[in-house]
N, CA and C atoms of all chains as a GROMACS GRO file, in nm:
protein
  561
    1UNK      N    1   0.083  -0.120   0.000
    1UNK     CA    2   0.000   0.000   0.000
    1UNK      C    3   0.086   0.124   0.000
    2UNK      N    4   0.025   0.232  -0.065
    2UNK     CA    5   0.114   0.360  -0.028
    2UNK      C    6   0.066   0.448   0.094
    3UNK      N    7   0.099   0.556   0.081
    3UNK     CA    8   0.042   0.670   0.236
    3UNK      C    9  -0.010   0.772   0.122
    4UNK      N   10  -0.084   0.827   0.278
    4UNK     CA   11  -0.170   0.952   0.174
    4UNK      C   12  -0.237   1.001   0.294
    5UNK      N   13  -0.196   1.135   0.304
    5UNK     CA   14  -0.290   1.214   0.335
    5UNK      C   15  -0.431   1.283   0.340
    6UNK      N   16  -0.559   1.236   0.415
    6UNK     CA   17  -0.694   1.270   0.392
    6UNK      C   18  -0.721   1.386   0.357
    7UNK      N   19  -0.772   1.417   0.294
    7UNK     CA   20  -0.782   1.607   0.215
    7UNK      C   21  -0.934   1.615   0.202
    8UNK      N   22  -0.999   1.531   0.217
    8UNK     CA   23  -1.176   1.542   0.230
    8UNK      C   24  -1.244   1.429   0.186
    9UNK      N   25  -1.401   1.436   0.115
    9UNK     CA   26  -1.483   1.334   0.155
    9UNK      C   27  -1.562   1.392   0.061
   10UNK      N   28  -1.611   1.234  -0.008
   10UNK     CA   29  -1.678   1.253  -0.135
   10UNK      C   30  -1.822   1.190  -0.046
   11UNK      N   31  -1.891   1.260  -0.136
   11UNK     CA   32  -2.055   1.213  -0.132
   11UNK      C   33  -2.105   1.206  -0.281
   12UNK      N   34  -2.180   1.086  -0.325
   12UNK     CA   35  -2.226   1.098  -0.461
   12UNK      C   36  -2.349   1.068  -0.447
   13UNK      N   37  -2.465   1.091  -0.528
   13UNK     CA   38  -2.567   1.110  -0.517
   13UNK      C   39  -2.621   1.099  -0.688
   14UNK      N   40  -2.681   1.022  -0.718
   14UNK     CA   41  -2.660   0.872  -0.662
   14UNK      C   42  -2.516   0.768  -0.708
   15UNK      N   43  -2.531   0.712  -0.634
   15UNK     CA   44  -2.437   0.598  -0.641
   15UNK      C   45  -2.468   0.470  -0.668
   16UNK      N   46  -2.365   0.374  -0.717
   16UNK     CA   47  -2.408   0.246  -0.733
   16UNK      C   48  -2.434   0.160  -0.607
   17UNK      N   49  -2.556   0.073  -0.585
   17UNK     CA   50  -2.562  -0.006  -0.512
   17UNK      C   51  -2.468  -0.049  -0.398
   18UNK      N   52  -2.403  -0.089  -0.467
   18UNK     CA   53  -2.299  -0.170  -0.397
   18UNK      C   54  -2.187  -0.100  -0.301
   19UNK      N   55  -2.204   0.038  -0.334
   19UNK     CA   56  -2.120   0.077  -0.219
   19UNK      C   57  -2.197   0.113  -0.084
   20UNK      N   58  -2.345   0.124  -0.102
   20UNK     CA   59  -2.392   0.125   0.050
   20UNK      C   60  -2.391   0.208   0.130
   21UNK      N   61  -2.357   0.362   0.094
   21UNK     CA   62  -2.352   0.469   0.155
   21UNK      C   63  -2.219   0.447   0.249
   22UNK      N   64  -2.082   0.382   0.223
   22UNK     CA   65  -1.983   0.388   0.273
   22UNK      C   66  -1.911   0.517   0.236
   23UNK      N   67  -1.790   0.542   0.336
   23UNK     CA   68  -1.730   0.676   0.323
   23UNK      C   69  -1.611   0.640   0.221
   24UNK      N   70  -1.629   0.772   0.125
   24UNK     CA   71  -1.544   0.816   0.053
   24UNK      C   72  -1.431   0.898   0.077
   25UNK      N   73  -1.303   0.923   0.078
   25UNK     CA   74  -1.225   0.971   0.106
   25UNK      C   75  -1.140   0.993   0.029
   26UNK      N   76  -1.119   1.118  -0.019
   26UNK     CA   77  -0.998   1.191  -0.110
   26UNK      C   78  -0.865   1.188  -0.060
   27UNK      N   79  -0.727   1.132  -0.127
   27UNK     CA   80  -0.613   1.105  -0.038
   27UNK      C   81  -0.542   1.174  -0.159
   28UNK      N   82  -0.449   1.226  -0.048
   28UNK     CA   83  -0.299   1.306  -0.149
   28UNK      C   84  -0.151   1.212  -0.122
   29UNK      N   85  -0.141   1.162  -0.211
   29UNK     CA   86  -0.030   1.047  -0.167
   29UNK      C   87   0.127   1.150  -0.134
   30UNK      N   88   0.152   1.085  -0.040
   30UNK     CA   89   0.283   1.126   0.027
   30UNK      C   90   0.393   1.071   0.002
   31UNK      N   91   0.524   1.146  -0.080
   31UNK     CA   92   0.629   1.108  -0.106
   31UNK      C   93   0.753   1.112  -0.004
   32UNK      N   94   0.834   1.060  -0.024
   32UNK     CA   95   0.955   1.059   0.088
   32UNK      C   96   1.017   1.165   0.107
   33UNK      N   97   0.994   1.232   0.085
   33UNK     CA   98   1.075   1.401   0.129
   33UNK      C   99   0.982   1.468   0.210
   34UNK      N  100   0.796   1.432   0.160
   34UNK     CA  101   0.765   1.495   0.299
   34UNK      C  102   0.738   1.416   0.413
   35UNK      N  103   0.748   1.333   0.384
   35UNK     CA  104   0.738   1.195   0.491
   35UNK      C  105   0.827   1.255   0.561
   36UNK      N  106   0.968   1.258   0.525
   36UNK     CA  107   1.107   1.292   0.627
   36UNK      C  108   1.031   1.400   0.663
   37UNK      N  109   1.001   1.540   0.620
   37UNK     CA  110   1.014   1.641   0.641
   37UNK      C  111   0.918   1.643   0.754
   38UNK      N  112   0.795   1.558   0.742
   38UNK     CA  113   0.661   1.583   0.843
   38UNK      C  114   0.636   1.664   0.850
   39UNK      N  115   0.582   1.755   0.705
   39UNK     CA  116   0.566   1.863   0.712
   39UNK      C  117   0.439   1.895   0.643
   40UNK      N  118   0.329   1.749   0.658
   40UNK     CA  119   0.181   1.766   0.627
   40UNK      C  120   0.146   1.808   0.507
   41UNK      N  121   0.255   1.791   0.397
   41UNK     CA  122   0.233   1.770   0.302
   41UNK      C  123   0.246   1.659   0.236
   42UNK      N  124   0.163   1.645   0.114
   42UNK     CA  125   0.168   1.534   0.035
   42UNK      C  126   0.262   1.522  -0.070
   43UNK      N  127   0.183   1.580  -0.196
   43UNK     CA  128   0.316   1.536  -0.324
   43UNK      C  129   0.256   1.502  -0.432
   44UNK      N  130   0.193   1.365  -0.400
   44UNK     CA  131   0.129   1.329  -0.489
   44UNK      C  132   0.003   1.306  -0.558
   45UNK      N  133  -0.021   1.254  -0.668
   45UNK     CA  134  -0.161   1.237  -0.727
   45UNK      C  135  -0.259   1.191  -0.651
   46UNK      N  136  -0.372   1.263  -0.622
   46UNK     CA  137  -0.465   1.263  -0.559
   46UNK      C  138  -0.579   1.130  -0.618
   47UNK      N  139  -0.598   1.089  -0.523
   47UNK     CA  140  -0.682   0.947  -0.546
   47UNK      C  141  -0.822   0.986  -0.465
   48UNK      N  142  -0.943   0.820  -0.471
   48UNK     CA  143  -1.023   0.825  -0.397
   48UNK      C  144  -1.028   0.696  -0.362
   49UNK      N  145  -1.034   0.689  -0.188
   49UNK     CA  146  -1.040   0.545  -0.138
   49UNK      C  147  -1.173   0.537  -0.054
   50UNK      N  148  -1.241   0.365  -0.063
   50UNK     CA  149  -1.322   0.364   0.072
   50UNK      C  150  -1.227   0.380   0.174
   51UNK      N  151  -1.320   0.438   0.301
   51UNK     CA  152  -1.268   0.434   0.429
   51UNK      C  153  -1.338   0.389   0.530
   52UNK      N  154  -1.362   0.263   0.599
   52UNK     CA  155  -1.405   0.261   0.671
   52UNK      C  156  -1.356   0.262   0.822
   53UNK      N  157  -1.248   0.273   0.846
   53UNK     CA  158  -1.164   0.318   0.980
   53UNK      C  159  -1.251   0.440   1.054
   54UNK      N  160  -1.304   0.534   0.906
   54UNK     CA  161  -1.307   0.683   1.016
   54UNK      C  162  -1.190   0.816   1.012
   55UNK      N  163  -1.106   0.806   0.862
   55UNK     CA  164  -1.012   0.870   0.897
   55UNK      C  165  -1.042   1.025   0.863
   56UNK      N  166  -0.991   1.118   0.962
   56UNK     CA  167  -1.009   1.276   0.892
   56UNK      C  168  -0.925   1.346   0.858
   57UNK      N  169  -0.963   1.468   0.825
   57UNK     CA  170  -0.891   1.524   0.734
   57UNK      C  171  -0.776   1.554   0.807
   58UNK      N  172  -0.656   1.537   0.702
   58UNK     CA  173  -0.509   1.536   0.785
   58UNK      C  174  -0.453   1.409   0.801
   59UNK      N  175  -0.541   1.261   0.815
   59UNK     CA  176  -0.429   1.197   0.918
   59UNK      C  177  -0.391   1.151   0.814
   60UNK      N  178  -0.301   1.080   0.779
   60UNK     CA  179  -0.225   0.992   0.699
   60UNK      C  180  -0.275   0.851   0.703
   61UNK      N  181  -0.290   0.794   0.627
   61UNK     CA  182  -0.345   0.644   0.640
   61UNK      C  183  -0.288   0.583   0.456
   62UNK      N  184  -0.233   0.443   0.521
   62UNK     CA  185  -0.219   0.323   0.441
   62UNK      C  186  -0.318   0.327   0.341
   63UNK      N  187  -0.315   0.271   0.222
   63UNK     CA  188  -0.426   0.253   0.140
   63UNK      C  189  -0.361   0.198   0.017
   64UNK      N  190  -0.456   0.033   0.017
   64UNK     CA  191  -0.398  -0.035  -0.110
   64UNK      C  192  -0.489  -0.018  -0.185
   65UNK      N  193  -0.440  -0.025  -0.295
   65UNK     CA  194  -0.480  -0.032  -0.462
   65UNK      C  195  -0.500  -0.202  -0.507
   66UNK      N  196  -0.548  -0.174  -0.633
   66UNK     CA  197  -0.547  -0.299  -0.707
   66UNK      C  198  -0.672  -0.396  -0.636
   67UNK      N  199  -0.647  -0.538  -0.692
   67UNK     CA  200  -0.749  -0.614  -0.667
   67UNK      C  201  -0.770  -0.612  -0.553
   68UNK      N  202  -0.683  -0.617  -0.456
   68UNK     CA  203  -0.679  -0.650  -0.288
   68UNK      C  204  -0.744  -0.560  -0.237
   69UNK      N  205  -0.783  -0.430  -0.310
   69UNK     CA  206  -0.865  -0.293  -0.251
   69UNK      C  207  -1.000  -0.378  -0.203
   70UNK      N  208  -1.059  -0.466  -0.305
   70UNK     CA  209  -1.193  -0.506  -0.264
   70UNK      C  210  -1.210  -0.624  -0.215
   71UNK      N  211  -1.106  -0.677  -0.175
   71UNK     CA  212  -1.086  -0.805  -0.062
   71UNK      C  213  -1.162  -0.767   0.040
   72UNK      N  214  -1.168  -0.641   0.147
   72UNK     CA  215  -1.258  -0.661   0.227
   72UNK      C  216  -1.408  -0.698   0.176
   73UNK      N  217  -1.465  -0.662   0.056
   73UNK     CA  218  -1.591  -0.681   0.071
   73UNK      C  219  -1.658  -0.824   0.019
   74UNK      N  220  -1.529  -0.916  -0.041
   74UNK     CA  221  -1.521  -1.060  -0.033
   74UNK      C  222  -1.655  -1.097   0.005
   75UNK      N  223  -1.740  -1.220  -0.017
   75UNK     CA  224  -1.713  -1.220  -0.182
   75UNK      C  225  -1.855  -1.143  -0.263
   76UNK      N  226  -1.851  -1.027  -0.175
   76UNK     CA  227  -1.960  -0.937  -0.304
   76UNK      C  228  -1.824  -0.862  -0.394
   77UNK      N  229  -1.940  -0.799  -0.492
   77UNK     CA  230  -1.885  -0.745  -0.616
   77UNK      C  231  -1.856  -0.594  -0.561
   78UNK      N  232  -1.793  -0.492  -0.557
   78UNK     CA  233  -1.754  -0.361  -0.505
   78UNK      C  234  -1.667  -0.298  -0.584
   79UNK      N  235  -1.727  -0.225  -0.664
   79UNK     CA  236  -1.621  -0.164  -0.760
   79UNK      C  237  -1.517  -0.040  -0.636
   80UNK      N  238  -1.414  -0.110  -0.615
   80UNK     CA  239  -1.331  -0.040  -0.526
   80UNK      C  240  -1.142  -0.053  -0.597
   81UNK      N  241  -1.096   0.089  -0.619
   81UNK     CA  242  -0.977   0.088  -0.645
   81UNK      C  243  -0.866   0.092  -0.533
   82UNK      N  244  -0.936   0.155  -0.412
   82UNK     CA  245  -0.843   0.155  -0.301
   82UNK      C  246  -0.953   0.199  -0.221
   83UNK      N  247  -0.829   0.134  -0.121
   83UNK     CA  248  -0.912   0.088   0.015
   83UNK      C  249  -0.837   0.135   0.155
   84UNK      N  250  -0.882   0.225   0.244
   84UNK     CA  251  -0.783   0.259   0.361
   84UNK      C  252  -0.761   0.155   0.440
   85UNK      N  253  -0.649   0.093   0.450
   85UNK     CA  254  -0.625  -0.003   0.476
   85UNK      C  255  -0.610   0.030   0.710
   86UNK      N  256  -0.502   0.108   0.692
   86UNK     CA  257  -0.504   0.113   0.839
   86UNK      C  258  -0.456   0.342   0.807
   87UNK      N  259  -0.500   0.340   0.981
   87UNK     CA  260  -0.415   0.484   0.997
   87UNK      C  261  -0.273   0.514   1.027
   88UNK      N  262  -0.267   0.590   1.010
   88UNK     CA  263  -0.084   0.585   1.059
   88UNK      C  264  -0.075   0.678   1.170
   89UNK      N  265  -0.059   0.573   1.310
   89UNK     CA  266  -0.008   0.678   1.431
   89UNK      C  267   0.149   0.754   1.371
   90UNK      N  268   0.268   0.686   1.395
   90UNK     CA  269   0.378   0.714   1.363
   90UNK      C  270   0.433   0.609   1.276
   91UNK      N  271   0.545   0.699   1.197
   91UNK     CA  272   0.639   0.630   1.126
   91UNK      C  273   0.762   0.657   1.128
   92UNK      N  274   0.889   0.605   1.191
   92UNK     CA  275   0.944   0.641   1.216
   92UNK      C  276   1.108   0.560   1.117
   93UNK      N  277   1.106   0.689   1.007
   93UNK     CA  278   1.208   0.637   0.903
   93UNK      C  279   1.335   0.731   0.936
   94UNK      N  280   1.372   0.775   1.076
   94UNK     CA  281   1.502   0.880   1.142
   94UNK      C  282   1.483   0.990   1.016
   95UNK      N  283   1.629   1.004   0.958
   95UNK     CA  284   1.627   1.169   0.919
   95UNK      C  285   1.678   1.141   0.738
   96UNK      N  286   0.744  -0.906  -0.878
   96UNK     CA  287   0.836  -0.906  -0.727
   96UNK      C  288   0.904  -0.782  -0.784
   97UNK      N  289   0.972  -0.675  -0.712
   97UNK     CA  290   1.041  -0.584  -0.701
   97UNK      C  291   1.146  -0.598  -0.574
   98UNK      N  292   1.282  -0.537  -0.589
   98UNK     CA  293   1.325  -0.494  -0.476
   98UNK      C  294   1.317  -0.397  -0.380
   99UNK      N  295   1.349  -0.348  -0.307
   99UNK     CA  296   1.280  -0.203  -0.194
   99UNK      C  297   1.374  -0.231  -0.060
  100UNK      N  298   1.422  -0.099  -0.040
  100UNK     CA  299   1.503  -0.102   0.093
  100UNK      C  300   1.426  -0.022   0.189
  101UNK      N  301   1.433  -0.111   0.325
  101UNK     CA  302   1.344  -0.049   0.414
  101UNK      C  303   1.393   0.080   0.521
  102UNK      N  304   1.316   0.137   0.519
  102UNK     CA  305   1.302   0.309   0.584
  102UNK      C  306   1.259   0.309   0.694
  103UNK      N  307   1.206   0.244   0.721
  103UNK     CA  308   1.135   0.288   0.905
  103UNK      C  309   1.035   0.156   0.944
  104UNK      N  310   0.945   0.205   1.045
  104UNK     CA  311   0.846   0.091   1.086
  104UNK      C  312   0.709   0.200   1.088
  105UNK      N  313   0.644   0.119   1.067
  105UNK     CA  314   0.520   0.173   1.086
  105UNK      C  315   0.411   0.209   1.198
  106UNK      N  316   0.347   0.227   1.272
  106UNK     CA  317   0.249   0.218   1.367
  106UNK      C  318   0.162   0.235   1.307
  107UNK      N  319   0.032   0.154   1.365
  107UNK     CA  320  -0.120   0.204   1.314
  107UNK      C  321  -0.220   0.158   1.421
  108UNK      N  322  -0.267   0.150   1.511
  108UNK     CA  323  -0.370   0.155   1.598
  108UNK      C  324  -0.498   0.083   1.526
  109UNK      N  325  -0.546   0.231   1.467
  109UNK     CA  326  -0.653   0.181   1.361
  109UNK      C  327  -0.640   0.097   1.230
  110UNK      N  328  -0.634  -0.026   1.215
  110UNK     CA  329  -0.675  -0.058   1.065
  110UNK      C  330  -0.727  -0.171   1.047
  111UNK      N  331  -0.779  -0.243   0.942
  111UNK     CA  332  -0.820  -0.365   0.911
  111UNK      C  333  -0.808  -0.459   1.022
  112UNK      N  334  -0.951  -0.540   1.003
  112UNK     CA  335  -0.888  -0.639   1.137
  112UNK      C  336  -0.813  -0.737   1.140
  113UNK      N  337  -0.847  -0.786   0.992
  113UNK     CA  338  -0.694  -0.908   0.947
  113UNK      C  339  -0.580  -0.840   0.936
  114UNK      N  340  -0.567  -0.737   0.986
  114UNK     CA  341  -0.385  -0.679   0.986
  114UNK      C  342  -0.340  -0.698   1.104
  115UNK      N  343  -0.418  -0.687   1.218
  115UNK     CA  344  -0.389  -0.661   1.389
  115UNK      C  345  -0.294  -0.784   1.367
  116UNK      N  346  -0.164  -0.749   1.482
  116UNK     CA  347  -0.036  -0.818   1.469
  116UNK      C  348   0.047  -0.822   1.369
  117UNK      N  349   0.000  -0.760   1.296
  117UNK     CA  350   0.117  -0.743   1.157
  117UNK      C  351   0.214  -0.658   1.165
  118UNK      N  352   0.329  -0.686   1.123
  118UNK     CA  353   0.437  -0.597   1.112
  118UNK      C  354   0.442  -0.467   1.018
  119UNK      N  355   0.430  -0.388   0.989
  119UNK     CA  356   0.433  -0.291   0.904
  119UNK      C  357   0.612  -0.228   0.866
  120UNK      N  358   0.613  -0.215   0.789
  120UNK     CA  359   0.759  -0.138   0.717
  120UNK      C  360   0.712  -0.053   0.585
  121UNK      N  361   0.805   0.113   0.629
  121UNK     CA  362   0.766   0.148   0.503
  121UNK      C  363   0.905   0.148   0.425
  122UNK      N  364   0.910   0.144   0.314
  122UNK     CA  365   1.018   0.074   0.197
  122UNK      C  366   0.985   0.182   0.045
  123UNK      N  367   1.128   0.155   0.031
  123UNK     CA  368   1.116   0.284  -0.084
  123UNK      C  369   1.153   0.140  -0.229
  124UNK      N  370   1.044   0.174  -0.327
  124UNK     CA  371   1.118   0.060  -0.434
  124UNK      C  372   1.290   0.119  -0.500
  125UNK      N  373   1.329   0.013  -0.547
  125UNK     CA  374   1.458   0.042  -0.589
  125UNK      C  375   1.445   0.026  -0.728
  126UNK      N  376   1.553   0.094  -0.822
  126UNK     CA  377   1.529   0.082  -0.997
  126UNK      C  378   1.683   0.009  -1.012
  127UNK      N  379   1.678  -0.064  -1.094
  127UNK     CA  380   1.789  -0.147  -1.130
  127UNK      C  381   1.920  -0.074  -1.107
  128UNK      N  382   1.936   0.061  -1.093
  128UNK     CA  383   2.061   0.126  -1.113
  128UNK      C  384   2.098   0.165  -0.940
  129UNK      N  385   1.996   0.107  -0.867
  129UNK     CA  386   1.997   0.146  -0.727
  129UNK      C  387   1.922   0.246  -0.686
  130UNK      N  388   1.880   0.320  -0.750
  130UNK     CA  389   1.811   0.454  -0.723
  130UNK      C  390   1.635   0.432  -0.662
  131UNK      N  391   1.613   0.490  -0.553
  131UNK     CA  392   1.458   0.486  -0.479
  131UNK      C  393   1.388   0.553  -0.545
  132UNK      N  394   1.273   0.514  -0.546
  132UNK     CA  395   1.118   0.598  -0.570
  132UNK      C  396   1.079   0.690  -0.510
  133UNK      N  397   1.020   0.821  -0.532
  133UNK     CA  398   1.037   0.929  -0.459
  133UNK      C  399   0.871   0.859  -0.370
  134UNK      N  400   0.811   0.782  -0.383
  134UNK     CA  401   0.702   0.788  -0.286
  134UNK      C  402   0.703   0.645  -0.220
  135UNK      N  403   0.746   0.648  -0.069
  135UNK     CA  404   0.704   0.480   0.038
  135UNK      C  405   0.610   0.441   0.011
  136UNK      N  406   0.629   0.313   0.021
  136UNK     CA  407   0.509   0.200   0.010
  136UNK      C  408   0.555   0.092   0.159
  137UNK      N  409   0.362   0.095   0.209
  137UNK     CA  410   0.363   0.028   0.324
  137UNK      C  411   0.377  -0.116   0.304
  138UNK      N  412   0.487  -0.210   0.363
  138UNK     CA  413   0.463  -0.388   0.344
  138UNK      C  414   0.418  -0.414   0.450
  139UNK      N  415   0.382  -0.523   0.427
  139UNK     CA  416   0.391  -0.592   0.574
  139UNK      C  417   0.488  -0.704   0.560
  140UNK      N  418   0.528  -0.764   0.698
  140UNK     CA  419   0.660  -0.809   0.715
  140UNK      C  420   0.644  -0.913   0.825
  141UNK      N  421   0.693  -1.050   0.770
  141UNK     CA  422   0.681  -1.153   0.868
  141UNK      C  423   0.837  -1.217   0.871
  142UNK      N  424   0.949  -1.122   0.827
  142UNK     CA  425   1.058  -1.201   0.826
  142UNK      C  426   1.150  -1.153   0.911
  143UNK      N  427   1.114  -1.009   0.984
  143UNK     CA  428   1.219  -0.947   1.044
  143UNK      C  429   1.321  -0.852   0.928
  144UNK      N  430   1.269  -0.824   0.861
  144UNK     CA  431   1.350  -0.726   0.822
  144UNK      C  432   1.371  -0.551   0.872
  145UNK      N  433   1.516  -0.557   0.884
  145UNK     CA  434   1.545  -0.458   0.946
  145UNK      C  435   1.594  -0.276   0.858
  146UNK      N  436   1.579  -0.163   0.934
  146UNK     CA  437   1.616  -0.068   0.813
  146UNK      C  438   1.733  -0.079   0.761
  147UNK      N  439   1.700  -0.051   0.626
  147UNK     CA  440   1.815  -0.026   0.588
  147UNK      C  441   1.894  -0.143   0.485
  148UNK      N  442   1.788  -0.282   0.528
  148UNK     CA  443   1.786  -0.400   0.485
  148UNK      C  444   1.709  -0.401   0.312
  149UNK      N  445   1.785  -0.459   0.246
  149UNK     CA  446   1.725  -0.458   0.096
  149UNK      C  447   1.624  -0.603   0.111
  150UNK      N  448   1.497  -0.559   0.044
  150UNK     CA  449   1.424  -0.693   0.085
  150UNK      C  450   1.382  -0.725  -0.102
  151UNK      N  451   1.321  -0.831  -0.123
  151UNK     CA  452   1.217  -0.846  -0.200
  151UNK      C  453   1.066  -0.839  -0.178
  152UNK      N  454   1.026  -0.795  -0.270
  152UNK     CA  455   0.859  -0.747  -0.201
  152UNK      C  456   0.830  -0.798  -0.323
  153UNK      N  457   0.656  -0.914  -0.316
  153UNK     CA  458   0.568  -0.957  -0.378
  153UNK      C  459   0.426  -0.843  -0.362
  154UNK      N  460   0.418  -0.823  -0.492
  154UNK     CA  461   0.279  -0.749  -0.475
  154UNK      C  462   0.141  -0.834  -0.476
  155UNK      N  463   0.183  -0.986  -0.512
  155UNK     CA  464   0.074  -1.072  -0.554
  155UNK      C  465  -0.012  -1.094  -0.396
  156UNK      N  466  -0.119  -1.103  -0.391
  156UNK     CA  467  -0.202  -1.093  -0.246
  156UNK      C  468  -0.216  -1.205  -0.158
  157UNK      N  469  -0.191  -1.311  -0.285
  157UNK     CA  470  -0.233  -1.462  -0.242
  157UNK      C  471  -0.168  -1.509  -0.110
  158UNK      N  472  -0.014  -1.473  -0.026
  158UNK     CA  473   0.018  -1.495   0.070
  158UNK      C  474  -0.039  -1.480   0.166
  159UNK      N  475  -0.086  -1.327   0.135
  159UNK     CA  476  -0.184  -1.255   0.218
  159UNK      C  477  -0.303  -1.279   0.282
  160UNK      N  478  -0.371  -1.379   0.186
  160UNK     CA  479  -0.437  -1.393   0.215
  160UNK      C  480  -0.452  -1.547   0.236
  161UNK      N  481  -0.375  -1.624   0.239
  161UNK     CA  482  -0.366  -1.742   0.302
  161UNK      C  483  -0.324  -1.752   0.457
  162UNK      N  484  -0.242  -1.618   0.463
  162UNK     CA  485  -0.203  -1.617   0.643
  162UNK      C  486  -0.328  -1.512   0.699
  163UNK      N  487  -0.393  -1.434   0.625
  163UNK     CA  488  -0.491  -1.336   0.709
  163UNK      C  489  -0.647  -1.364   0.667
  164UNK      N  490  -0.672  -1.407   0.552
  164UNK     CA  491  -0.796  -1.471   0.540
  164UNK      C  492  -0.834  -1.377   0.387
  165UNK      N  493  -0.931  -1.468   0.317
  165UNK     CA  494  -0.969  -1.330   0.238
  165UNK      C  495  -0.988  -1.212   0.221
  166UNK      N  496  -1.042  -1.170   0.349
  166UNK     CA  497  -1.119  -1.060   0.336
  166UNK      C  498  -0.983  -0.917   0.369
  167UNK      N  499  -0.838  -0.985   0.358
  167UNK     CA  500  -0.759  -0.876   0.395
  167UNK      C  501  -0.698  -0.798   0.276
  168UNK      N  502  -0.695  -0.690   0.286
  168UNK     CA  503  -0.622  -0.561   0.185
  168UNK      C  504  -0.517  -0.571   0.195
  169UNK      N  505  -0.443  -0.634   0.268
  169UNK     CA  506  -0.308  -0.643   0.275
  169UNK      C  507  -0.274  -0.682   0.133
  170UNK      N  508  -0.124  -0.630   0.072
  170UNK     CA  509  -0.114  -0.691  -0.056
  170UNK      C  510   0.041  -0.684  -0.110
  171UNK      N  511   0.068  -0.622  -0.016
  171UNK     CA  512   0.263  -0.637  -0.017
  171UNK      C  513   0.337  -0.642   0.064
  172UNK      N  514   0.409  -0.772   0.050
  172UNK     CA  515   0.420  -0.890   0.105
  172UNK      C  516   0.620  -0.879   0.126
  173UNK      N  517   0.695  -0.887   0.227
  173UNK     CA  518   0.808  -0.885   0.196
  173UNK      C  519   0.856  -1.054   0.187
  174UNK      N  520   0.898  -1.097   0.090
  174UNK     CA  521   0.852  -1.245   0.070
  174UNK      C  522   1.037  -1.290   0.064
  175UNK      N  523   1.130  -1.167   0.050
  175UNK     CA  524   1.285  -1.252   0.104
  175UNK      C  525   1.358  -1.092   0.143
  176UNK      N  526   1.471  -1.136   0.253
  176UNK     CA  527   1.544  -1.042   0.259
  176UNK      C  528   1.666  -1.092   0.188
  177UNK      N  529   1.750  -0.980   0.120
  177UNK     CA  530   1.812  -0.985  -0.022
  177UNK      C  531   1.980  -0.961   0.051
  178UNK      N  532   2.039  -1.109   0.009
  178UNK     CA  533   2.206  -1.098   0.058
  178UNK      C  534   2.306  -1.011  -0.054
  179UNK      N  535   2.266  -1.076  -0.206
  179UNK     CA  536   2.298  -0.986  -0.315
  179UNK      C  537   2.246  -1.003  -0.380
  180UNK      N  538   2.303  -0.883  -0.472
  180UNK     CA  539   2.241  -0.865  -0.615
  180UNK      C  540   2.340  -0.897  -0.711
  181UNK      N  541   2.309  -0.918  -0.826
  181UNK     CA  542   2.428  -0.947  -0.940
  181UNK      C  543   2.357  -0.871  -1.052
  182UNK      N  544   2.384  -0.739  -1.123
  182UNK     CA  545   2.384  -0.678  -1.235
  182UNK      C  546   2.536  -0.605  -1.267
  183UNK      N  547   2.522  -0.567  -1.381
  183UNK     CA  548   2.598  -0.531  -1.462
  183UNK      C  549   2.634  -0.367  -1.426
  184UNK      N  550   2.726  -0.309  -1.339
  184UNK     CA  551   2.762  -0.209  -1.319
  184UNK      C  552   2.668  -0.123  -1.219
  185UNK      N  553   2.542  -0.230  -1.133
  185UNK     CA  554   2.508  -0.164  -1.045
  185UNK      C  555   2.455  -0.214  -0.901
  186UNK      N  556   2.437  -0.206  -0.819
  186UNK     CA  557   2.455  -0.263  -0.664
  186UNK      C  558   2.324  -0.237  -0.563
  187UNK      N  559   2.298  -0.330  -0.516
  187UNK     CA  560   2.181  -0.342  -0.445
  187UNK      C  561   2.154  -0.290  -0.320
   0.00000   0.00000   0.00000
């Protein structure tokens, strides 16, 4: 999975079935310079993941891509590209 | 499979419930000439790999989900830690 910073929250209206009124979440993926820097910025190309953790705006959270995005919703059908996988208390990669 | 040298450890409190007890590492991929990816990617890690350590990472899920169950997002996998490399004018 990569990291990414929460930057807000999609609502669609209407939506397909299958997502169930789960939360949407806009992520700014975080590259290694601001990672070191911890300086609450991101970097990168902005995505959209389910979230069901709960994460807000700001925290940083895990989030895989690809098929494994819709492993949690096993074995229904969920058109899901990524998925917040966990939050990130700390990461600690020194300097 | 790709290679990736590891950067730090992870914490997470909150996440998936087939992750609880998992190791987390974040890891920068490597390009044949040695050079990192400017953006970490989270593995998870059942071998002990340490920073700084060049690992191999599987992106395929299937491990994943034979040790955590289907229903896990988990999906990169550090599947060897790497003694050497052998290319042509560049180092692991």
């Amino acid at each position: 999975m990569r990291l990414g910073i929460v930057r807000g929250h999609v609502t669609l209206t209407p939506a397909v079935e299958a997502y169930g009124g789960r939360t949407l979440v806009v992520v700014e993926p975080v590259t290694m310079e601001n990672l070191r820097a911890n300086n609450g910025l991101g970097g990168g190309k902005a995505l959209i993941a389910i979230d069901e953790l709960g994460a807000a705006e700001g925290q940083m959270v895990g989030f895989t891509e690809g098929r494994e995005a819709a492993n949690p919703f096993w074995p229904g059908a969920v058109p899901v590209d990524a998925y917040c996988s966990l939050i990130v208390d700390s990461i600690d990669v020194g300097q | 499979m790709f290679l990736a040298r590891i950067e730090g450890t992870v914490v997470a409190a909150a996440k998936h419930p087939t992750l609880d007890g998992c190791r987390f590492l974040a890891a920068l991929r490597l390009e044949a000439d040695g050079s990192a990816a400017l953006e970490p990617l989270v593995v998870v890690d059942w071998l002990g790999a340490a920073r700084g350590a060049t690992v191999m990472v599987s992106t395929d899920g299937d491990i994943a989900r034979a040790k955590l169950g289907n229903t896990t997002p988990a999906r990169m996998v550090v599947v060897g830690i790497v003694d050497a490399v052998q290319t042509a004018g560049a180092k692991a």
